[in-house]
Residue, then its C-alpha position, 0 to 999 in steps of 0.5 A: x626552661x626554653x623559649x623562642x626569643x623572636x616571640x618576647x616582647x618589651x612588655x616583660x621588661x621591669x628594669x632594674x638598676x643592678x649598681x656595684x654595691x658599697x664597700x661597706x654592705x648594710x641590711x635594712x628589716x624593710x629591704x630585699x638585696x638580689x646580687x647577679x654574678x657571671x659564674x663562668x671566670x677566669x682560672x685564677x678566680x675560680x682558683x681563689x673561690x674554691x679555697x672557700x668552699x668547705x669539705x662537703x662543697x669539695x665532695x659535691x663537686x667532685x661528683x659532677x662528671x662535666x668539667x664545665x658544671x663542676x666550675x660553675x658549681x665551685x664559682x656559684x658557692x664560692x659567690x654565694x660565700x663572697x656575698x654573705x660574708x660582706x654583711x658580716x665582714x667575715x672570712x667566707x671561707x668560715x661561713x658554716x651553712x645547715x640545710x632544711x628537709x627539703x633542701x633549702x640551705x642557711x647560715x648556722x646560727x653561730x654564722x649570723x643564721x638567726x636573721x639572715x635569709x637567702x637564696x639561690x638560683x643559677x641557669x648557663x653560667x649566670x646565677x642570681x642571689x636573694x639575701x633578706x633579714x628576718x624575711x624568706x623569700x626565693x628567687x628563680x632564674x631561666x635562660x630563654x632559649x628556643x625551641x622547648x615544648x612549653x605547653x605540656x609544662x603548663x598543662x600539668x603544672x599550671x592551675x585552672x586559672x592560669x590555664x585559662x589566663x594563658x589560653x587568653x593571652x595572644x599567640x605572640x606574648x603566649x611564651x611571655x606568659x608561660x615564663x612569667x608564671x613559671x617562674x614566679x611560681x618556682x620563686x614562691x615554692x622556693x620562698x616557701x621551703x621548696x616543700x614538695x607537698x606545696x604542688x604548683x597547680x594548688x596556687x595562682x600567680x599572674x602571667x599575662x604581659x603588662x600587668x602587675x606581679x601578684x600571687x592571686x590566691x593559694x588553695x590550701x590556705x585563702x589568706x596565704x596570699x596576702x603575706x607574700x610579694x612578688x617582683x619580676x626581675x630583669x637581670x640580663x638580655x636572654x633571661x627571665x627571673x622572679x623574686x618572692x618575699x614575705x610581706x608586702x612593704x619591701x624595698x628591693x636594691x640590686x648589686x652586681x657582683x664581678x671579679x674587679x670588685x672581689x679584688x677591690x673588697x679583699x684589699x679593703x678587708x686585708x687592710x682593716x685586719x692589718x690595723x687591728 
């Protein structure tokens, strides 16, 4: 999704502290983790991660004809597996993941599947990671670029309420707004499964710049609002990002993820199974 970055504003900014995480990963029922990684790395990265990824990962990346997109997709798995398997101080590269109806991927269950929940969003080269106990929940992530006709988006997409809401909002933080609702939205639907009968304009987010993160109301059931929350992610300069989780009593922490602390885990790790 694209936007003219000369019209977003400082309102939009809810920073985050994106730390370099413990070596010793914990996951508390009351905390959602979001980890931001690059996926454009070295050649000697991208070799390590690649190793990782399992037959039908191989096969999906194969098929993609961009030499470019097919690097990111090796990394954006490989990551993914890098960051699961922290919680479980686990080889990644034995992580077994099913996949919902619509899509959604999960751990198997004799990979830590019954608790564990996650998700996963990537837009040009950088991508963001969701991770939660006993709680779904979904995160997506888009790059502000320029030029993109956002309004016929918003038009078919949006609620009446959000339509309204954006027609409201001063021609200078319009773009603002569209972002901020598409993407808490694509969270939601994404929190929710990414069922495909969950239509967009069925459900209302806020979106005007300055005020709080909340899912208003959903048509189809009145009091599916209230057992979701929400939370505007600032994960670098030039993207905009939304979490969505269940419940209301979270606490969010985010990590970073980089190259550096992949070679300082693995020595840890290699060191551990050498005493056993």
């Amino acid at each position: 999704m694209t936007v003219q970055p000369r019209h977003l504003t400082t309102a939009m900014v809810f920073p985050q502290s994106w730390s370099d995480p413990p070596r010793t990963m914990t996951l508390d029922n009351n905390e959602v983790h979001v980890w931001r990684s690059e996926l454009d790395l070295s050649e000697a990265e991208l070799r390590k991660l690649a190793k990782t990824l399992a037959l039908d990962e191989q096969a999906r990346a194969a098929r993609f004809r961009f030499p470019r997109d097919r690097r990111r997709f090796i990394v954006a798995r490989g990551v993914l597996r890098e960051i699961l398997a922290r919680y479980f101080d686990r080889d990644p590269a034995k992580l077994q993941f099913c996949y919902a109806p619509f899509g959604k991927p999960a751990l198997t269950s004799n990979s830590g599947g019954d608790g564990l929940r996650f998700n996963v969003s990537h837009s040009h080269g950088f991508a963001l990671y969701a991770v939660s106990l006993h709680r779904e929940l979904g995160v997506d992530l888009e790059c502000i670029r320029t030029n993109f006709p956002w309004e016929p988006i918003a038009e078919r997409f949006f609620s009446p309420e959000e339509i309204d809401a954006l027609h409201s909002v001063p021609c200078r933080l319009k773009y603002e707004a569209f972002l901020n609702c598409w993407t808490r939205k694509e969270a939601f639907v994404k929190a929710r499964g990414g069922a495909l009968s969950l239509r967009l304009d069925r459900f209302s987010v806020s979106l005007i710049p300055g005020e709080p993160v909340v899912l208003l109301k959903t048509e189809d059931n009145p009091l599916e609002a209230s057992r979701w929350g929400l939370e505007q992610l600032a994960p670098r300069s030039g993207y905009v990002a939304a979490l969505a989780a269940e419940g209301r009593n979270w606490q969010l922490k985010c990590w970073q993820w980089s190259e550096q602390q992949r070679l300082r885990v693995t020595s840890a790790l290699t060191r551990v199974q050498s005493d056993r």
